[in-house]
C-alpha positions in Angstrom: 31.1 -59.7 -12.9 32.5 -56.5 -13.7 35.9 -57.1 -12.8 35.6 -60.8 -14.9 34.8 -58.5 -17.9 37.9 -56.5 -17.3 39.6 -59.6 -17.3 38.4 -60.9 -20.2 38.9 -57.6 -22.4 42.8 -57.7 -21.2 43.4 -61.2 -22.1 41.7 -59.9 -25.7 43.8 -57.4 -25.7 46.9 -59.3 -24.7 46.0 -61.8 -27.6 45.6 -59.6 -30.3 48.7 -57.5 -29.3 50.8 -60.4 -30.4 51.7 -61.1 -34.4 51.4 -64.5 -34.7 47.3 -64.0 -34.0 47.4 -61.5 -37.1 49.4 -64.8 -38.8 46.9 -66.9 -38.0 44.3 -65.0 -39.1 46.0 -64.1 -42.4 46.4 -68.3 -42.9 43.0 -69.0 -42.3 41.8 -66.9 -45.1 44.4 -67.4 -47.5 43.7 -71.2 -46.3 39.6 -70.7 -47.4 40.0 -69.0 -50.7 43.0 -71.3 -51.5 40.5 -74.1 -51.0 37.8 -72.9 -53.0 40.6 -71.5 -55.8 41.5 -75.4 -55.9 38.0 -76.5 -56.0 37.1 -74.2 -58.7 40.2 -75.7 -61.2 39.7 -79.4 -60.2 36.1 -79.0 -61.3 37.6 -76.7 -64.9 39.7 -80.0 -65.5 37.2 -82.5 -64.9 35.3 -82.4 -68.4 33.5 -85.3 -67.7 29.3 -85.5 -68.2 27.3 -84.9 -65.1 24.4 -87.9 -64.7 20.8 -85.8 -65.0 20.0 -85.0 -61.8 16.3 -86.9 -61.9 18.4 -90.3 -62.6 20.6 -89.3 -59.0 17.7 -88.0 -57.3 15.8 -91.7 -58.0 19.0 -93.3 -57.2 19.1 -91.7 -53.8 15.1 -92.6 -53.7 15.3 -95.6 -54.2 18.3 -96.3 -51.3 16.4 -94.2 -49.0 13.2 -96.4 -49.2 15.3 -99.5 -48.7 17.0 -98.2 -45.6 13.4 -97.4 -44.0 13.0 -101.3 -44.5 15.8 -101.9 -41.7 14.5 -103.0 -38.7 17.2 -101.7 -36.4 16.6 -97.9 -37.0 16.3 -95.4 -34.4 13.1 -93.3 -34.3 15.5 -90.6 -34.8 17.1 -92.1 -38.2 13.9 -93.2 -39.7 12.6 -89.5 -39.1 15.5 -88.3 -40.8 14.9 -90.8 -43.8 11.5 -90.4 -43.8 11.1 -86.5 -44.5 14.2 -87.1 -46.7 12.0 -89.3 -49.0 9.4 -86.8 -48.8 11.6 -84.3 -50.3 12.9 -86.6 -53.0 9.6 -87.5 -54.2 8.7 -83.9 -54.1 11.7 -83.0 -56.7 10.7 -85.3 -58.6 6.9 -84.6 -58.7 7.7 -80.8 -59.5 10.9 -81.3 -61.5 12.8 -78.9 -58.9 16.5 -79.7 -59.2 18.6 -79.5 -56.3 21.5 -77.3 -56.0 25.1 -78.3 -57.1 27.7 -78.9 -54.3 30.0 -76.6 -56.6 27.4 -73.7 -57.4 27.5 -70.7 -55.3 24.4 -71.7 -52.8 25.8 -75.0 -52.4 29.7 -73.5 -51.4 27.9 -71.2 -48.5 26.1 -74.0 -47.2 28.8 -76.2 -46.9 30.8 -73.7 -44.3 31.2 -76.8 -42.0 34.8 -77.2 -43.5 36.0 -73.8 -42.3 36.0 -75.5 -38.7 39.0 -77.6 -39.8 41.0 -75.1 -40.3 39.5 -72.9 -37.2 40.3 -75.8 -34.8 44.2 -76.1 -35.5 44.4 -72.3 -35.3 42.4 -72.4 -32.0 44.3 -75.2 -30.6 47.3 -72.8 -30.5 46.2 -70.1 -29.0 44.0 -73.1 -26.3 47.3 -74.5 -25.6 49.4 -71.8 -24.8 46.8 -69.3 -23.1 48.0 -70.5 -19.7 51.2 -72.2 -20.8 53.3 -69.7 -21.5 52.8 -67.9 -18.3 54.5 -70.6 -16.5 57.0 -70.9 -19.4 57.4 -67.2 -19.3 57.4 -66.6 -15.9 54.7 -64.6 -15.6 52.7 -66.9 -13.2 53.6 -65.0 -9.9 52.8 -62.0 -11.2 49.7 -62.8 -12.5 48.1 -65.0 -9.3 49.9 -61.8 -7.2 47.1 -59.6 -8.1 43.9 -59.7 -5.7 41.5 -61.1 -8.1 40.3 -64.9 -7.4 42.0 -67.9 -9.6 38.8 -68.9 -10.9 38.2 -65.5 -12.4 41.9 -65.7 -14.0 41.1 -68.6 -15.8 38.1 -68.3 -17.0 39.0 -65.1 -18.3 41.5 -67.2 -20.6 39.1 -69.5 -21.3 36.1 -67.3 -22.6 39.1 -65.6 -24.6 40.0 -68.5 -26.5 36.7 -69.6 -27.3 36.2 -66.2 -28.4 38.9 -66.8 -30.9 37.6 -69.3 -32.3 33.9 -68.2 -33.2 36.1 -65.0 -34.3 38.3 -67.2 -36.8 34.7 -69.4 -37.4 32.7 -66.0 -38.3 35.6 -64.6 -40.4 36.0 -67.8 -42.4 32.0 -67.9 -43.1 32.3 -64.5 -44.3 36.2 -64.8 -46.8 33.7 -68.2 -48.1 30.9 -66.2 -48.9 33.2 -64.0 -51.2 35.2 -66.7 -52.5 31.7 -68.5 -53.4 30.7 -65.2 -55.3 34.3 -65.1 -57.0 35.0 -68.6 -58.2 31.7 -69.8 -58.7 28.1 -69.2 -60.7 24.9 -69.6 -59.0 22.7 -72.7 -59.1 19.8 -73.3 -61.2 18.0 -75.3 -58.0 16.7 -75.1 -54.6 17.2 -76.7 -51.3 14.4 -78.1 -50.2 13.3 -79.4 -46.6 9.8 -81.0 -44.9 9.1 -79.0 -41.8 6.9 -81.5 -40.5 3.7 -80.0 -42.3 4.8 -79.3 -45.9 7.9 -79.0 -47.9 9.4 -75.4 -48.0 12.5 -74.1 -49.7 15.7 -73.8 -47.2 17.4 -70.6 -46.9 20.7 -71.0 -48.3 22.3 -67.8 -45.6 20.6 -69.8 -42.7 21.7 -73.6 -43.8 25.1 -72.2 -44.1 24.8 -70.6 -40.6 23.7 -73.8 -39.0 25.9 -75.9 -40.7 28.8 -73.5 -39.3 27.1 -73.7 -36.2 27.5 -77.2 -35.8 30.9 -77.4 -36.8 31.5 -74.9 -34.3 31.3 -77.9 -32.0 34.4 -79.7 -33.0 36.5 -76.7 -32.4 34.9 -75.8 -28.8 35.6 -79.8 -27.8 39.3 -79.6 -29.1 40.1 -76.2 -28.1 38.5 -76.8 -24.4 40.8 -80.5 -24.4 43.7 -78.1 -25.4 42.8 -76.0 -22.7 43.2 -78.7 -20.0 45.8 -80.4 -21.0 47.9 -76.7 -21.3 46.5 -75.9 -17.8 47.6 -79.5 -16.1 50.7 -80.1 -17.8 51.9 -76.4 -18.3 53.2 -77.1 -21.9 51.7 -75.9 -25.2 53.8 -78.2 -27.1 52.2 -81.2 -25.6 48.7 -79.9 -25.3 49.1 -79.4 -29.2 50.2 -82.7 -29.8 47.8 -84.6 -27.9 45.1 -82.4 -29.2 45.9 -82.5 -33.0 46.3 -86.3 -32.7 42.9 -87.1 -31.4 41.9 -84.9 -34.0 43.2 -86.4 -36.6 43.2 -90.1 -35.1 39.9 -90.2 -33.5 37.7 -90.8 -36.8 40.2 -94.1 -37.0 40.0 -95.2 -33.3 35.6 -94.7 -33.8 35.6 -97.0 -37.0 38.0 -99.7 -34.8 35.6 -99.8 -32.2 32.1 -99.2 -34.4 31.1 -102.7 -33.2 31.3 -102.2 -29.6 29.1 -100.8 -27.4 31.4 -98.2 -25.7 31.9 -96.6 -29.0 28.8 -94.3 -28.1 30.3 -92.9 -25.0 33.3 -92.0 -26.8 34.2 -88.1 -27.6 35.6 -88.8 -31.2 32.3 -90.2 -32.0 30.2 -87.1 -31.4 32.7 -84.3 -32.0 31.2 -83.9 -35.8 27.6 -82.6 -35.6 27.5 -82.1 -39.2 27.0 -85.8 -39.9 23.5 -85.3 -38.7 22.5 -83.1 -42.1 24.5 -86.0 -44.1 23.8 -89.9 -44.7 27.2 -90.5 -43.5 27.5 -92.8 -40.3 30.1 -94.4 -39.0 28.1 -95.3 -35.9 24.4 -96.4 -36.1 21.6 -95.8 -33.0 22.9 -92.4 -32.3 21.4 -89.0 -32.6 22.0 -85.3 -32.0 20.4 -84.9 -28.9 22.4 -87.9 -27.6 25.8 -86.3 -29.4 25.1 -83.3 -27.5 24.6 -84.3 -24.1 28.0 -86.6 -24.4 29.7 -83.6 -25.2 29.0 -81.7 -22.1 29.6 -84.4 -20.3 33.0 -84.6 -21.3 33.2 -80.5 -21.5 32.7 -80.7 -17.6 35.0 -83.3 -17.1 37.7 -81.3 -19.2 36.5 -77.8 -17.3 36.4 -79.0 -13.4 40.4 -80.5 -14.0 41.4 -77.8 -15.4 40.2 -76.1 -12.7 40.7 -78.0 -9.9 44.8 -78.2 -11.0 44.9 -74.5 -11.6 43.0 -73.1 -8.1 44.8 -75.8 -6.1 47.9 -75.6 -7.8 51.0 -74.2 -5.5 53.6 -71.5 -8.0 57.0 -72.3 -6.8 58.8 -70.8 -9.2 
């Protein structure tokens, strides 16, 4: 174990010794307060009314109620849509407004969308981790050294996800700032049923589990990257193939929402955060179920990239 820590600690080292980490770092924050710069002047030019929030609240009441009428619910679903009506009907009752998406509460709690930008930066650094020894010609020297293959490579491995909770933790905190520069705080509260009573939701730990969750996407992508890098021993093509189903696997689930394979699919459980939205593209699924089809799929990507790198003969 000892030695595996050692391991790890170089690889950090190694990582952060190189400029474009710095770069990529630097991006991803000028990325975040670029965003919420952007979001603060579309909202400055927009000068239309905002609808009173108890005529939206009633709106969403109303479509909640007639969604609990369909038949073909989960028990997980019609748990989520039941305390979601208690909460509405709550609001309303006590005239508690709930808080903008553009005040300052509602910007922290909606720290899911840092993972976007974490994911491409971590793909990079996924990719090339065991790439560029090969393409460098540092292999040899590196599988020369009397430590076991499996400890080599999961020392890159824990370094890269290490990145990215890094570049996840950094954006949360360069989001909290730019909420506190761009934006005024909210007149509501965020409210939730806890399964006895409704209680207001902490907006520090909603914005935490929201970033949480889309920590997911990134450790799925980064740990594909990984493999694919670790097979194919090129960064350029474990980049490509990794930002494309990315980017194309929201398209490919909604081509295949009416088939049953659809659930077994990564793309379709690679965004947790839909779980704290009404947004499905898939129906019948739940968190649990999201989670234990991505570790599926993690093992699968793990014990290749394994099994190619321990069995693997360096002949040049």
């Amino acid at each position: 174990m000892a030695r595996l820590l050692r391991l790890i600690q170089n690889e950090w080292m190694k990582l952060w010794s190189k400029k474009g980490t710095w770069v990529m770092t630097g991006l991803l924050i000028l990325a975040i307060l670029g965003m919420f710069g952007l979001t603060k002047w579309v909202n400055t030019m927009n000068n239309f009314d905002e609808q009173d929030w108890k005529t939206t609240v009633q709106g969403e009441l109303t479509y909640s109620k007639e969604q609990l009428g369909n038949s073909t619910l989960v028990d997980g679903e019609r748990e989520r849509l039941e305390d979601k009506v208690k909460v509405l009907e709550y609001r309303l009752a006590n005239s508690i407004e709930p808080l903008s998406d553009t005040s300052r509460e509602g910007m922290i709690m909606s720290s899911s969308g840092i993972g976007s930008i974490a994911v491409l930066l971590t793909v990079i650094v996924a990719a090339g981790i065991v790439a560029s020894e090969f393409t460098q010609g540092t292999i040899k020297m590196l599988l020369s050294r009397p430590v076991k293959r499996w400890k080599i490579l999961t020392s890159k491995y824990v370094t890269v996800m290490l990145f990215g909770a890094l570049l996840m933790l950094v954006g949360f905190i360069v989001s909290i700032l730019g909420a506190f520069i761009f934006f005024q705080s909210g007149n509501g509260q965020e409210l939730a049923w806890n399964g006895k009573e409704i209680v207001e939701v902490s907006v520090w730990g909603k914005g935490l589990y929201m970033l949480l969750l889309s920590f997911a996407n990134v450790f799925v992508t980064a740990t594909f990257a990984f493999m694919i890098g670790s097979v194919f021993r090129s960064s350029s093509l474990a980049i490509g193939l990794s930002l494309f189903i990315y980017f194309m696997g929201s398209t490919l689930v909604m081509l295949l929402a009416k088939y049953e394979v659809v659930k077994y699919i990564v793309f379709t459980h690679m965004d947790l955060t839909i779980y704290e939205t009404d947004f499905r593209i898939v129906e019948g699924i739940t968190m649990p179920f999201s989670i234990a089809v991505l570790a599926v799929y993690i093992v699968i990507f793990l014990s290749i990239s394994y099994t190619t790198f321990i069995k693997r003969d360096i002949t040049a």
